[in-house]
N, C-alpha and C positions, 0 to 999 in steps of 0.2 A: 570738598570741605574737610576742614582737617585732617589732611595729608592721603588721604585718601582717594584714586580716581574714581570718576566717574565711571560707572558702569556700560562699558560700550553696547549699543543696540546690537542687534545682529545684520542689518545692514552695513553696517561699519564695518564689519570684517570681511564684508565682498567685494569684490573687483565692479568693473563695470557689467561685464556682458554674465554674471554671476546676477547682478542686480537685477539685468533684464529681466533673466530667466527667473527670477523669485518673485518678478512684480507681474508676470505672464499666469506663472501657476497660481499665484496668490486671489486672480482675478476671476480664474476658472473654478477653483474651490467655491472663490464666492458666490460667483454666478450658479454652482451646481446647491451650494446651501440653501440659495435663495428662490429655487425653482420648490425646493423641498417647504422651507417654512412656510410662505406664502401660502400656499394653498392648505397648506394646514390651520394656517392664523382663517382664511376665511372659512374653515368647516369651525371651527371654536367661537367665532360670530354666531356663526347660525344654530350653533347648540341652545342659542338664548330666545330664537323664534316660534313661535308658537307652528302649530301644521297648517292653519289658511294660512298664516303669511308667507311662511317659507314658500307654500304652493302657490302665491300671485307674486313673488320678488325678486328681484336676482339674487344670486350668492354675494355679490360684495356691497348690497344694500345693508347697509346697519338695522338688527329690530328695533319697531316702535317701541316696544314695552320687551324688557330684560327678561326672560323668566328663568331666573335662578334654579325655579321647581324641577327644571327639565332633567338633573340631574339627579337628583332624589327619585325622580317617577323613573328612570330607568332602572331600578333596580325593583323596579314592581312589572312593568311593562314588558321586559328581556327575557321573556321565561317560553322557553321550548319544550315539545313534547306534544305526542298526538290525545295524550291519555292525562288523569288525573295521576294513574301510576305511574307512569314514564315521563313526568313533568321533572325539568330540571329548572331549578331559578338563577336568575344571575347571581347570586351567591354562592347555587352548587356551582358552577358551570366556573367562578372565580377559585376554588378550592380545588378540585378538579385538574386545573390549568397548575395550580402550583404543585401539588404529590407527584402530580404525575413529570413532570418538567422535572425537578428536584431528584424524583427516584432517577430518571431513566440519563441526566448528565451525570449523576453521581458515577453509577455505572459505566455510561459511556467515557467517561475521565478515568476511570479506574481500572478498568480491565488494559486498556493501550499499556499503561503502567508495569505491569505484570509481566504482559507476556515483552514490553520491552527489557526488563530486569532480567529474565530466564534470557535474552538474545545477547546483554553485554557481559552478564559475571558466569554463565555457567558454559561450559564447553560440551557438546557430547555430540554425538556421532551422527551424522546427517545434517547436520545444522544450515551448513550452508545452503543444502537442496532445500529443507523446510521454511530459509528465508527467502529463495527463487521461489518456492511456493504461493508463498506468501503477497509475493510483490504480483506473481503473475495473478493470481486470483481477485489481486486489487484491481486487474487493466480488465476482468471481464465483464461484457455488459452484462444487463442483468434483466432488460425489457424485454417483455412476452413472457415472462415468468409471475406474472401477478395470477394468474388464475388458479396454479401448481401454488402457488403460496399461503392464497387465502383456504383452497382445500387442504391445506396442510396443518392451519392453525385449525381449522373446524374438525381436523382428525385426530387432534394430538388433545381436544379440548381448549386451548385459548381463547375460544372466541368468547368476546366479553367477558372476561375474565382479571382481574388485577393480575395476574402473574405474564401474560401478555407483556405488560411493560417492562416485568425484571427478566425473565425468558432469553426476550427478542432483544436484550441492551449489552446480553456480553457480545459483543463484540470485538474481538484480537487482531481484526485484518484491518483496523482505521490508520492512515498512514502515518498518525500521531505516534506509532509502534515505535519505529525508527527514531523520532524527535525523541521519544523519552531513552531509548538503547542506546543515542548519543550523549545524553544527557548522564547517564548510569558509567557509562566508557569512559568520560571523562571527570567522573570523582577521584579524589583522592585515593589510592587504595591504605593510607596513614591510616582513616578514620577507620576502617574496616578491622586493622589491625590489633589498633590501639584497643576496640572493642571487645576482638578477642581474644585477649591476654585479658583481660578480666572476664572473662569464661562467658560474655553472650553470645546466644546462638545464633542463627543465620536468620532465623524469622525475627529476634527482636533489632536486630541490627539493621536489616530490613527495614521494620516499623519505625525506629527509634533514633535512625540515624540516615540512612540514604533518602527514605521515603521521604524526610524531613526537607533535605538539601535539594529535591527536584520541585517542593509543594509552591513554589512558583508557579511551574510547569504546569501541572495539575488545579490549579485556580484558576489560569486560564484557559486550558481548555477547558472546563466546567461552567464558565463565565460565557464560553462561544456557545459551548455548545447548550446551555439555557436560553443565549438570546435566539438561538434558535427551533429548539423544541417550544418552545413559549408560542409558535406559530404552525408547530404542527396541528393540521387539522383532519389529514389524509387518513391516517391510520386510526383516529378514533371513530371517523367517519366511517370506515370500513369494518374495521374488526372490534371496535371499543362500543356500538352504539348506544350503552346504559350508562355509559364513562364522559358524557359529552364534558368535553372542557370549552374554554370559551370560545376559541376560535373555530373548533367544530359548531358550536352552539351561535355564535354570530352568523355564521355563514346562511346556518340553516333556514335562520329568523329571517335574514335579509331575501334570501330566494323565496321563502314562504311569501313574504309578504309583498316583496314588490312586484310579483305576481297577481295582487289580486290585487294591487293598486292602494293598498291600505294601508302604507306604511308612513309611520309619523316621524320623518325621518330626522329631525334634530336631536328624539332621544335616543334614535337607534345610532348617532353620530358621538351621544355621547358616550354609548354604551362602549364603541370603537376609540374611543377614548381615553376611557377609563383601563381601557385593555393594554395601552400600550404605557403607564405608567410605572408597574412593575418592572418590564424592562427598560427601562428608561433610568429609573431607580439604580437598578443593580449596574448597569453604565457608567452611570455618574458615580457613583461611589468605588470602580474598582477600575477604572479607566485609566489612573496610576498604576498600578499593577499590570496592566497589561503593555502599557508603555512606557513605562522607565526600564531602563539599564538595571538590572539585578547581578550582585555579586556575592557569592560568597565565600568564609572563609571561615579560619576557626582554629585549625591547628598550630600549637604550640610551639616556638623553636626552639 
C-alpha cells in the first residue's frame, strides 16, 4: 500500500532445504519450551490447593476451591532457622538473595574488566608468560580442594562474614579476560588521543571514555552472571550460614520438611515461585541487550 512493499517474512528469503531445516529446529525449540512450561503451568495450579487436597489429587487435577491466600501465607510460613536467634524469614532470606547477588556480579563483571585493560593497552615485560599463566590456570581442576578451602576461609576469618562475598569475587582468571582484552584491542586509539591533548589522564580516560564503549560488555556479563548467583546456594550453605539467601533458605525448608512428612507443599511451591521472578524480571527486560547487534561509534571526520 502506497508504494511501499510488503514486508517479506523470513521464510520468504529461504530456499527449500533452508526451509526444512527452520521448520525441524523451530519444532524442537518448541517441543524443548514446552517440556519446560507445562510442568510449570501444573505447579501454579496447584499453588491454589489447599494441603488435604493436594495430598488426595493428582497434579493436573484443577482445586476445588482457589486459594489466593496461599501466597500471602508463604511469606509467614518460609521461615528457617533452628533458633529464635538464627530465624531468617522469607523476606530476610529475599534481601539477602539480592546484596548478596548484586555485590558479588558487580564484582564478578568488574574485575575481568581490569585486568583485560592492563592485557590490551599496556605493554611490559613478561606479558606473554603471565597470559600462558593465565590461561593454564583456567584448564586446572580444582576438585579435592574443598576442605584446604573451607580451612582457609575459617583461618583468614571469612567464615560468615560479609566480606566473604567481596573477598572471594575478584576474580582476574574468568575467561571473560580475554573477551574484554579483545574488546579494549579493538577501540579506536582516536578517542584515547583526542583525550589526551586535552590533558586527561589515563584513569579518567579509562572511566570516561573506554569503560564507556565496552559497558555493553559488562551489562551482560553482569546480567549472566546474576542470573546465575541468584541460585547460588552452595557457598552460603557452607561458609555464609547467618547469610541464608533464599535459595540456601528454600532448600533447607524443603529437606527439613519433607522429611518429617509435614510439608504444605503448594505454599512451599509458591514460595519456589516467587523466587524465580526476580530473575525472570531482569531477562525480560535486558534480553535486548544481550541480543541485539551493538555498534559503536562517535568520532569526528
Amino acid at each position: 500500500m502506497f508504494g511501499r512493499e510488503k514486508e517479506q517474512n523470513i521464510l520468504t528469503q529461504r530456499d527449500g532445504a533452508e526451509k526444512v531445516i527452520f521448520g525441524i529446529v523451530f519444532t524442537i525449540i518448541s517441543i524443548q519450551i514446552l517440556t519446560i512450561l507445562i510442568p510449570l503451568g501444573f505447579m501454579l495450579m496447584n499453588t491454589f490447593k489447599g494441603r488435604m487436597e493436594f495430598n488426595v489429587t493428582n497434579l493436573w487435577t484443577p482445586p476445588k476451591n482457589w486459594l489466593f491466600k496461599n501466597w500471602g501465607e508463604s511469606f509467614k510460613y518460609l521461615v528457617v532457622g533452628d533458633s529464635k536467634a538464627t530465624e531468617v524469614s522469607f523476606i530476610g532470606m529475599v534481601w539477602n538473595s539480592l546484596w548478596q547477588t548484586c555485590v558479588r556480579a558487580t564484582i564478578l563483571s568488574l574485575t575481568p574488566m581490569l585486568v583485560g585493560y592492563v592485557y590490551a593497552r599496556y605493554d611490559f615485560y613478561g606479558k606473554k608468560a603471565v597470559m600462558a599463566v593465565h590461561l593454564f590456570t583456567m584448564t586446572l581442576p580444582l576438585f579435592g580442594s574443598g576442605g584446604a578451602y573451607m580451612k582457609f576461609i575459617h583461618d583468614v576469618g571469612l567464615f560468615d562474614s560479609p566480606l566473604y562475598f567481596i573477598l572471594t569475587s575478584w576474580n582476574g582468571r574468568s575467561p571473560s579476560v580475554f573477551i574484554y582484552s579483545a574488546a579494549f584491542t579493538g577501540l579506536s586509539h582516536a578517542y584515547k588521543e583526542a583525550a589526551e591533548l586535552d590533558g586527561a589522564s589515563r584513569l579518567r580516560i579509562f572511566f570516561s571514555i573506554e569503560a564507556r564503549m565496552v559497558a555493553p560488555i559488562f551489562w551482560t556479563f553482569f546480567i549472566n552472571n546474576t542470573l546465575g548467583l541468584w541460585n547460588d546456594y552452595l557457598n552460603v550453605l557452607l561458609y555464609q550460614p547467618s547469610f541464608t539467601n533464599l535459595s540456601t533458605g528454600l532448600y533447607l525448608f524443603g529437606s527439613k520438611f519433607e522429611k518429617s512428612g509435614n510439608m504444605h507443599t503448594p505454599i512451599y511451591w509458591c514460595g519456589l515461585i516467587i523466587g524465580s521472578i526476580p530473575p525472570l524480571v531482569l531477562f525480560g527486560f535486558s534480553s535486548d541487550l544481550i541480543f541485539k547487534n551493538m555498534a559503536l561509534g562517535g568520532l569526528k571526520g
